[in-house]
C-alpha positions in Angstrom: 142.5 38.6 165.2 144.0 41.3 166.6 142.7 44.4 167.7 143.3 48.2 166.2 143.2 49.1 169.6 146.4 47.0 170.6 148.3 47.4 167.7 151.2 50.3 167.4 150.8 53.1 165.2 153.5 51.7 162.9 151.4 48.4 162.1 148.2 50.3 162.0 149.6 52.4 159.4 150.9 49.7 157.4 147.2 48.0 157.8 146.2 51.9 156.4 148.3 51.3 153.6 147.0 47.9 152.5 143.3 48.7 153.3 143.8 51.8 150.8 145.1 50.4 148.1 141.9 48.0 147.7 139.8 50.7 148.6 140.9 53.0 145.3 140.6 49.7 143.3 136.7 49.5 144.0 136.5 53.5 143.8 138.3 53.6 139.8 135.9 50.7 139.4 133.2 53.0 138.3 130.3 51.1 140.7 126.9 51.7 141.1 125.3 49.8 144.5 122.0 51.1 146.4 121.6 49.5 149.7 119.4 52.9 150.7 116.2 51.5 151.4 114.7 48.0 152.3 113.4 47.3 149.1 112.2 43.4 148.0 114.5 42.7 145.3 113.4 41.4 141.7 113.3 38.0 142.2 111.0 38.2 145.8 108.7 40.6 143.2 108.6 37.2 140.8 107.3 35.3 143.7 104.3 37.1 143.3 103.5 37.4 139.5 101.0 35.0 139.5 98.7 37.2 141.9 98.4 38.7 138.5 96.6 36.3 137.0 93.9 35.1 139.6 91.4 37.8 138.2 90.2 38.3 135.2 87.3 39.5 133.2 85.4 36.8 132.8 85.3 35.9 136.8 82.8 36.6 139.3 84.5 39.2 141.2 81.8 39.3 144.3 83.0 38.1 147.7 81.8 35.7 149.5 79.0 37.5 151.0 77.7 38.3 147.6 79.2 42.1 147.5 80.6 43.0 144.0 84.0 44.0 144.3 83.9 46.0 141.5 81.1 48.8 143.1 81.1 51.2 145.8 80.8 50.5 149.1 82.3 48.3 152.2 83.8 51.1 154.4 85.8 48.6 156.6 86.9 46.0 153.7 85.4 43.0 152.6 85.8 40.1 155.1 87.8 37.6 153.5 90.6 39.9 153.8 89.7 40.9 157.0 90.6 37.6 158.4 93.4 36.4 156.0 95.5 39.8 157.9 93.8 39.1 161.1 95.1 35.4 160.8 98.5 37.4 159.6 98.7 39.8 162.5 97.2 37.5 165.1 93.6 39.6 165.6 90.2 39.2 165.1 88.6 39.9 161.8 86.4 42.1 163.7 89.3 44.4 165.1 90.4 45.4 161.8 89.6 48.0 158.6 91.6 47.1 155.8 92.8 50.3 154.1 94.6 50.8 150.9 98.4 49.9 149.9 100.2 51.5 152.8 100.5 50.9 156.1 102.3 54.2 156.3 99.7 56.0 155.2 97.4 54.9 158.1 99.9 55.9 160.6 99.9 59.4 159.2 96.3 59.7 159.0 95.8 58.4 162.5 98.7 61.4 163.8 96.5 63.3 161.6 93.0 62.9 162.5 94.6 63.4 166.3 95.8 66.6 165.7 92.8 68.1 164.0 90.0 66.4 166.0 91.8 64.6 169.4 91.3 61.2 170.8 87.8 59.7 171.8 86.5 63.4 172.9 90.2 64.6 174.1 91.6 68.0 173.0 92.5 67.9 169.4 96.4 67.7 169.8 97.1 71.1 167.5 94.9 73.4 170.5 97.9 71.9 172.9 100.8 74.0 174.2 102.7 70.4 173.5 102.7 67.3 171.9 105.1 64.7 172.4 106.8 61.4 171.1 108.3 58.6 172.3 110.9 57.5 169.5 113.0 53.8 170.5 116.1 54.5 169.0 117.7 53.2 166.5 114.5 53.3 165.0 112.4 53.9 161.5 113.0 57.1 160.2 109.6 57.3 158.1 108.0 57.1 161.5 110.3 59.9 162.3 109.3 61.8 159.5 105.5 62.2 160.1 105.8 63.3 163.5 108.6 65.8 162.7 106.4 67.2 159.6 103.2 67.8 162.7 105.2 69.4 165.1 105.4 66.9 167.6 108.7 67.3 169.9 110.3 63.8 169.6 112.0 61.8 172.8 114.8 59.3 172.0 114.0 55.9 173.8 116.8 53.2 173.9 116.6 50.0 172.5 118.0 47.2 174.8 117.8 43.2 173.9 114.4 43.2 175.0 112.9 46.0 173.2 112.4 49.7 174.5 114.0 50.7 177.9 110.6 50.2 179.7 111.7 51.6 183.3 111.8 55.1 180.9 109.1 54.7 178.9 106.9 53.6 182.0 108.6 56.9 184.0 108.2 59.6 181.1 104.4 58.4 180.2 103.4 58.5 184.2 104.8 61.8 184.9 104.0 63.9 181.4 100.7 64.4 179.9 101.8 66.0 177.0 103.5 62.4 175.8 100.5 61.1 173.6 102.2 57.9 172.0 105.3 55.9 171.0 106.2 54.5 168.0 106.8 50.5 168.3 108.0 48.1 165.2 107.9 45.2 167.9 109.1 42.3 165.8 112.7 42.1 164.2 112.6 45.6 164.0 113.8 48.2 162.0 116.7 48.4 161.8 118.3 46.2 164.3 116.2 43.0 163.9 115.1 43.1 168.1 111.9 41.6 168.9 110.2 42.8 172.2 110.4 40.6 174.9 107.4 39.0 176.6 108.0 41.3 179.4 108.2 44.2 177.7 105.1 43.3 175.8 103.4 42.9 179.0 104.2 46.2 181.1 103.4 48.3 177.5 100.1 46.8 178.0 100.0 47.8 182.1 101.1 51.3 181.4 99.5 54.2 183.3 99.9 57.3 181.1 99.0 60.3 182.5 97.6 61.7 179.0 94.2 59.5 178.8 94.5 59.9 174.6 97.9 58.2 175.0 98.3 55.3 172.2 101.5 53.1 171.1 101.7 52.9 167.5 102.5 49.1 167.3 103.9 48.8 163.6 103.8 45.3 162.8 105.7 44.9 159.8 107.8 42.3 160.1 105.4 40.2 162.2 105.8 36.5 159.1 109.3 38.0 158.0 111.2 35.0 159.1 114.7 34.0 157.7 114.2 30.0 159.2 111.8 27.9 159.3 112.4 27.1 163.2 114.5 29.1 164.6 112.1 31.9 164.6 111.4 34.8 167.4 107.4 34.9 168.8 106.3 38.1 169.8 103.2 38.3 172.1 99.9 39.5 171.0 99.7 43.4 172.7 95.8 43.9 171.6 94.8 40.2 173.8 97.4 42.3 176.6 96.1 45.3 176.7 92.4 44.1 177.4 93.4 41.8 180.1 95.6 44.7 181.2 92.1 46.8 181.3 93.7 49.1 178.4 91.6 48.0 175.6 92.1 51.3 173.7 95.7 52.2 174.2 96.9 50.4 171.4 96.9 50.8 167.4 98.5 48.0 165.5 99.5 48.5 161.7 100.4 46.0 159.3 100.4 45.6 155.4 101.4 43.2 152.6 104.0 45.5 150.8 106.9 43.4 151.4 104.8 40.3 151.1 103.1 40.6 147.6 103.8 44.1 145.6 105.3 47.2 147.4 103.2 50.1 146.4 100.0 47.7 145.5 99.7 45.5 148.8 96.9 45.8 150.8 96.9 47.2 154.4 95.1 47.5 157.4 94.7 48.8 161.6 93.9 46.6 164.2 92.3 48.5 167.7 89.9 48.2 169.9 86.0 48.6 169.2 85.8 52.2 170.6 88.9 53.0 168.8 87.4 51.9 165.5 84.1 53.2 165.6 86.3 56.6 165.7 88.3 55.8 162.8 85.3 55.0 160.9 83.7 58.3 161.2 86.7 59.9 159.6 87.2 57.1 156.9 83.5 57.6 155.8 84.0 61.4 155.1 87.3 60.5 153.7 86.5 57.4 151.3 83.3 55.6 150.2 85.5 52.4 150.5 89.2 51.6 149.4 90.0 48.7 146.6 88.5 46.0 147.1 89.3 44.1 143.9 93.0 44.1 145.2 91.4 43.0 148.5 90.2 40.2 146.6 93.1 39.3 144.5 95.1 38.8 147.4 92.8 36.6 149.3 92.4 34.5 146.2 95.9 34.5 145.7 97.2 33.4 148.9 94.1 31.5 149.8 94.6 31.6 153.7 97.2 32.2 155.9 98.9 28.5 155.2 99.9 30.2 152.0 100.6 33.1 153.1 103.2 31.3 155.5 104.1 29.4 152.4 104.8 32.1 150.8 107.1 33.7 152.5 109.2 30.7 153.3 110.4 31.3 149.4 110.9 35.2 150.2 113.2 33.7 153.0 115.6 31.1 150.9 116.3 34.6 149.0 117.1 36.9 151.5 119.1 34.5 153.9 121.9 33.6 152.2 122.0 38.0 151.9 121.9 38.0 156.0 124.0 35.2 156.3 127.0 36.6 154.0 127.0 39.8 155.4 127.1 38.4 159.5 129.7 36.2 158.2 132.0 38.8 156.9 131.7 40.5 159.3 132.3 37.6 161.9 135.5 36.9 159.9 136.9 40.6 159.0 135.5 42.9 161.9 134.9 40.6 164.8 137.6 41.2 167.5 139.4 44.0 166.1 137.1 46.6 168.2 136.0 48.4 165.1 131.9 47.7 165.6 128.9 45.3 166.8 126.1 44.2 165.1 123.3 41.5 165.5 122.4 38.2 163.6 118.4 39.1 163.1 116.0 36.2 162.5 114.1 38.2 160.6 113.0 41.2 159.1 114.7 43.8 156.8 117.9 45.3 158.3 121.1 44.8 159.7 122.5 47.2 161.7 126.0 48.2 162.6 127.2 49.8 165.6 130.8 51.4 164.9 132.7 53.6 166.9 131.5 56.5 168.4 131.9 59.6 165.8 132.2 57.1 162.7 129.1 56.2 161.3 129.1 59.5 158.7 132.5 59.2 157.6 132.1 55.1 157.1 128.6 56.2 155.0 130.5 58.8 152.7 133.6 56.6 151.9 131.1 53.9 150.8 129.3 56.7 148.8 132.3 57.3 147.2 133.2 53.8 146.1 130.0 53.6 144.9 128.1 51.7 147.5 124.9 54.4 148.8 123.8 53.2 152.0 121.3 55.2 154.5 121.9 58.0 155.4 124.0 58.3 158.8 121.7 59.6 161.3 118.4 58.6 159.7 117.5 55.7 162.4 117.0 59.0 164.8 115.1 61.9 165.0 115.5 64.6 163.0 118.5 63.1 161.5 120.8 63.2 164.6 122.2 60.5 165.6 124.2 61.4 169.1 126.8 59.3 168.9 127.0 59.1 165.2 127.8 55.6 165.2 124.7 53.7 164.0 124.7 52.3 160.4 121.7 50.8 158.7 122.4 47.8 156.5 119.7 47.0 153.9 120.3 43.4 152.2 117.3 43.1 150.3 117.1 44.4 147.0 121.4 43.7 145.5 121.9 40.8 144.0 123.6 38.3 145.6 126.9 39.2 143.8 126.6 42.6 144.2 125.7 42.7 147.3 128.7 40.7 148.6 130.8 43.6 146.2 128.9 46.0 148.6 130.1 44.5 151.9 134.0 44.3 150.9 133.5 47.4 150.7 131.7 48.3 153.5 134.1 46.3 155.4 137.2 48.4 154.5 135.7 51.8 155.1 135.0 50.7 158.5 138.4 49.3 159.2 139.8 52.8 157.3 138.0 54.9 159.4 138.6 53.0 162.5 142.3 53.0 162.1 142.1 56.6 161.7 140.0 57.4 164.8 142.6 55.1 166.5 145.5 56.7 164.7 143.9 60.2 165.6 143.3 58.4 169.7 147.2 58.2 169.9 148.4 61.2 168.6 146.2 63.0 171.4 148.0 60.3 174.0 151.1 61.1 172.7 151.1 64.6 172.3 
């Protein structure tokens, strides 16, 4: 195939010409496609209706240690969920509090509790000239969110094939006591599907930050979010690393079931070290007697253990795959050597993401807008909104049918050829002129 870059401006135009036609087809075609958000479509929802029925009023609803479900109490969670998520997240029950539905929501309220009343007997971070971030980017933009909304001044991190670039992350930490934390989501991550390598695993647990409250925020989300069955990515345990690593405490791991069971109604928990916990507990018992611990028990009764957990999401995967794998392919067969992007086949997780040209990623976002396919926002894998180069594109499968979602990518694919052929168009004007 050839490339926009090598071809003359007379057969790029007549490419223009072609590629516009189809595109005002799709736009007088009056559609309606939301690839915005990584959503679980309806049928992964199904997957789970019969969690609905494992409960009911005529049941014992005590747990195994005799607690009534339906009562006060239990701080920390009961315990047969505390190991069916530490079996999930690799971590012993005793390592964990099970919150409520979001995983999110623990993140905020760990920044939170930071600000207002520090670290294990550090300065509460809001008496601080500075608080800082470290953000890998392309990155999560919710994450983003929480620590633009406190204040915190947020550093952009580059993501390489092996995760974070460590020999900055390891530099900036060392040198700046006002960088408190970074934001991780260590296995196929969001949004380009990268899972850490051993090695970065490893030297995040050997850091030596100069702020002594310094924590990552390892968000585990994707951590049984496999497309195959064997060819899967491992990624290695960071709490087991950080203790042999003599930083038991440096590290918060979050994880929930919202794209497992119900979005919204999952359950969710942190994983930490024992000092870190007994911490967490103190705000938690001001905060909450206990969280719900009849959905606690629906989902260990529903899924049993973490065999059918697995299980479980072996049918979420024969969903979304063929979603992944029509999407790499068109791109393999429409984009794939005319030098108009990159992207990477993820094993897993949520996202695909697309790497035009520099200066492209709005305008490819707003045609797509207007031929009715809304994507995420341009920008929104980076802090506040700003993505330098304005090239990155998140690509969210999930929730589209099938149908529609191939509809989608036709159309994807010609707004990035459009706007390619006009940045190159544009290119030799300049050279010309």
């Amino acid at each position: 195939m050839q490339s926009y870059q090598e071809m003359s401006r007379e057969e790029l135009l007549k490419e223009k010409t072609a590629l516009e036609a189809a595109y005002r087809k799709y736009a007088a075609s009056g559609l309606k496609l939301d690839m915005s958000r990584g959503k679980p479509s309806a049928e992964q929802l199904d997957l789970s209706m019969e969690m609905m029925n494992v409960l009911n009023s005529n049941m014992d609803l005590s747990c195994e240690d005799g607690t009534d479900c339906r009562n006060y109490g239990v701080l920390d969670g009961i315990q047969e969920a505390k190991v069916l998520l530490g079996d999930m997240i690799e971590c012993h029950p005793d390592n964990i509090i099970i919150y409520g539905n979001s995983s999110l929501n623990i993140m905020y309220d760990t920044v939170s509790r930071s600000m207002t009343h520090g670290v294990m007997g550090n300065t509460p971070w809001c008496k601080l000239d500075k608080v800082k971030f470290l953000c890998p980017v392309p990155g999560y933009d919710r994450h983003f969110t929480i620590t633009e909304y406190f204040g915190i001044e947020m550093i952009n991190i580059p993501m390489l094939p092996t995760g974070p670039d460590m020999d900055m992350v390891e530099d900036l930490v060392s040198k700046d006591e006002a960088i408190k934390a970074i934001w991780c989501v260590p296995k196929y991550s969001n949004p380009q599907g990268i899972t850490y390598s051993d090695e970065t695993v490893r030297r995040f647990a050997r850091l030596k930050p100069a702020a002594k409250d310094f924590r990552i925020y390892w968000d585990n989300a994707y951590g049984v979010h496999h497309l195959y069955d064997i060819d899967q990515d491992n990624l290695v345990e960071i709490l087991a690393e950080c203790k042999r690593a003599g930083n038991p405490d440096m590290v918060y791991k979050f994880c929930s079931t919202s794209k497992i069971s119900f979005p919204g109604s999952g359950v969710a928990a942190i994983a930490t070290s024992a000092n870190n916990l007994v911490e967490i507990k103190e705000q938690m018992q001001v905060a909450t007697i206990g969280h719900d611990k009849v959905n606690q028990l629906r989902h260990v009764r529903f899924f049993k253990d973490i065999y059918g957990m697995t299980e479980h999401m072996r049918k979420h995967a024969d969903i979304l795959r063929p979603k992944f794998e029509m999407i790499i392919d068109k791109f393999e067969c429409e984009l794939k050597g005319r030098d108009a992007g990159t992207w990477i086949a993820p094993k897993g997780g949520y996202f695909i993401a697309f790497e035009a040209l520099e200066g492209c990623a709005k305008a490819i976002v707003a045609k797509a807008k207007k031929a009715g396919v809304t994507m995420t926002p341009a920008g929104a894998p980076f802090p506040y909104g700003k993505d330098p180069k304005d090239s990155t594109i998140r690509i969210a499968p999930t929730y589209p049918t099938l149908d529609d979602l191939k509809i989608a990518t036709d159309i994807f694919v010609i707004c990035v050829k459009l706007v390619t052929i006009d940045k190159m168009l544009e290119s030799k004007s300049v050279q010309q002129g």
